[in-house]
C-alpha positions, 0 to 999 in steps of 0.5 A, a space after each residue: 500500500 505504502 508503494 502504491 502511494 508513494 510510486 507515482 510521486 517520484 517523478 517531478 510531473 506528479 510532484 507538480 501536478 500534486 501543487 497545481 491540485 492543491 492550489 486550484 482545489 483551494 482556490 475554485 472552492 473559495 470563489 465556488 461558495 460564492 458562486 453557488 450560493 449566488 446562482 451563478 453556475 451558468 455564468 461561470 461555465 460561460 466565463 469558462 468557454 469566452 477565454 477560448 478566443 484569447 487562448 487562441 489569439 494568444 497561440 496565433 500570435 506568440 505560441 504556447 509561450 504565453 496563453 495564461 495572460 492571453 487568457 487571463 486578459 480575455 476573462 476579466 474583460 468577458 466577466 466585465 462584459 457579462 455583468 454589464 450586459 446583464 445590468 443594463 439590458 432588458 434582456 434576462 440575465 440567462 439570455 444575456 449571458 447564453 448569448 455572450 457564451 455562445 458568440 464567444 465560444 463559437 469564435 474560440 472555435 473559429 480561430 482554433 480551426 485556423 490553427 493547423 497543429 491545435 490538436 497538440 498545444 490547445 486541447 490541453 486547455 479544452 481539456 486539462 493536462 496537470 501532469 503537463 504543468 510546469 514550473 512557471 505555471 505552478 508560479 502563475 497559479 500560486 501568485 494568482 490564486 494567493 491574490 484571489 484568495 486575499 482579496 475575498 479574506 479583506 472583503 469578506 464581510 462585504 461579500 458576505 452582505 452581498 451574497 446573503 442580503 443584497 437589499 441590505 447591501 444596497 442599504 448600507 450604502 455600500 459600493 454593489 456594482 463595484 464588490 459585483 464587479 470585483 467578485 467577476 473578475 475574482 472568478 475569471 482569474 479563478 478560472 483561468 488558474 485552473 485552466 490547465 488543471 481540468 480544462 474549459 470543458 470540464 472547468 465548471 465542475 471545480 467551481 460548483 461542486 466541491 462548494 454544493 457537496 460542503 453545502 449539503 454539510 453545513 450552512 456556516 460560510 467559513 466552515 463551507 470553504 473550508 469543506 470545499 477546499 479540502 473537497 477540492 483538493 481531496 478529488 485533485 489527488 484521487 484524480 491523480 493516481 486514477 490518471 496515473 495508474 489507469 491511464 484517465 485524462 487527468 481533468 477528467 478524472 478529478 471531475 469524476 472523483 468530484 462528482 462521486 464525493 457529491 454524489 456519495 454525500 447526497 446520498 447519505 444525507 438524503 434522507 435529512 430532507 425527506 
């Protein structure tokens, strides 16, 4: 038992691997409580799909080399738009943010068909690839995610109102459409941490379902991000001997043992709500 645990974490790649999980599993959970508890699922999994553009634009331009600022660049400014359009338009929010999604999406595919060698470079950020990560991607990801989970620590209250009681938010006179704005680009920056990680595709799941299975343990808001966290983390290791030992795509075997844990836990608890 103690070689099939240690075996794999010999070579350097799953030592990686094992810090990039770790990270993003701590970072998608934190922004996740929020995302969940707002509603805002589909907004995250269309801010997911509207990077692809500026992955491939990225690509076009300089390569591999520089994909996460192209990415990055392209999620605070579609997180921005979404928020815009679904605040100043007639339109319903899911409408707007659908519309959004697909026009976007459908232009990160555009561009990608252009791209003669994608299937080699670019499907790791459809799909995932932490086996793939690298030194200055661990830097990216622990630089960014300690921002991000920073920025949520010096305004927790502030979210804390906003999510729960946004009249009384409004009330109190504090700044709304900016914390709304600031919690967007938090997601962005989010997603674009763990994009290497689990993928655009796959992306939604390190958001939402690590914080829905620690909603279903407890209702106190600390104590589900730390859930969340550990959640998060615990699913990133599973999916690393799953990856390593029966040859699974390493994004798609940390959202399987995400989903199992939720599914595992809704079960046991099912009958609480009966």
């Amino acid at each position: 038992m103690l070689t099939f645990l240690l075996e794999p974490f010999q070579y350097p790649f799953m030592q990686r691997g094992l810090l990039a999980v770790l990270i993003v599993g701590a970072v998608c959970a934190v922004i996740g409580t929020y995302v969940v508890l707002r509603g805002m699922a589909f907004f995250g999994d269309a801010l997911a799909h509207s990077i692809l553009p500026g992955i491939a634009v990225g690509y076009l331009v300089n390569g591999s080399g520089s994909l996460f600022w192209w990415a990055l660049g392209t999620a605070v400014v579609a997180s921005l738009g979404i928020g815009a359009v679904t605040r100043n338009t007639k339109i319903r929010e899911d409408a707007a943010i659908g519309i959004i999604f697909a026009g976007m999406f459908a232009l990160g595919i555009a561009l990608i068909s252009t791209v003669r060698t994608y299937s080699v470079d670019l499907t790791h950020f459809l799909f995932g690839d932490v086996l793939g990560v690298q030194a200055g991607d661990l830097w990216l990801s622990a630089a960014f995610g300690g921002l991000v989970i920073l920025t949520i620590a010096a305004l927790y209250k502030e979210f804390l109102v906003l999510s729960f009681d946004p009249i009384l938010a409004q009330t109190l006179r504090m700044p709304v459409r900016l914390l709304d704005n600031i919690l967007l680009v938090l997601t962005a920056v989010s997603i674009v941490v763990a994009l290497q990680t689990v993928g655009v595709a796959l992306m939604l799941a390190m958001l939402v379902t690590p914080a829905s299975t620690a909603y279903l343990l407890t209702r106190r808001l600390p104590v589900m991000m730390l859930l969340a966290a550990a959640l998060a983390s615990l699913s990133g290791v599973v999916g690393l001997y799953v990856s390593y030992y029966w040859g699974v795509p390493s994004g798609a075997a940390i959202v399987l043992a995400s989903t199992l844990i939720f599914g595992v836990v809704w079960y046991v608890r099912r009958g609480e709500w009966v």
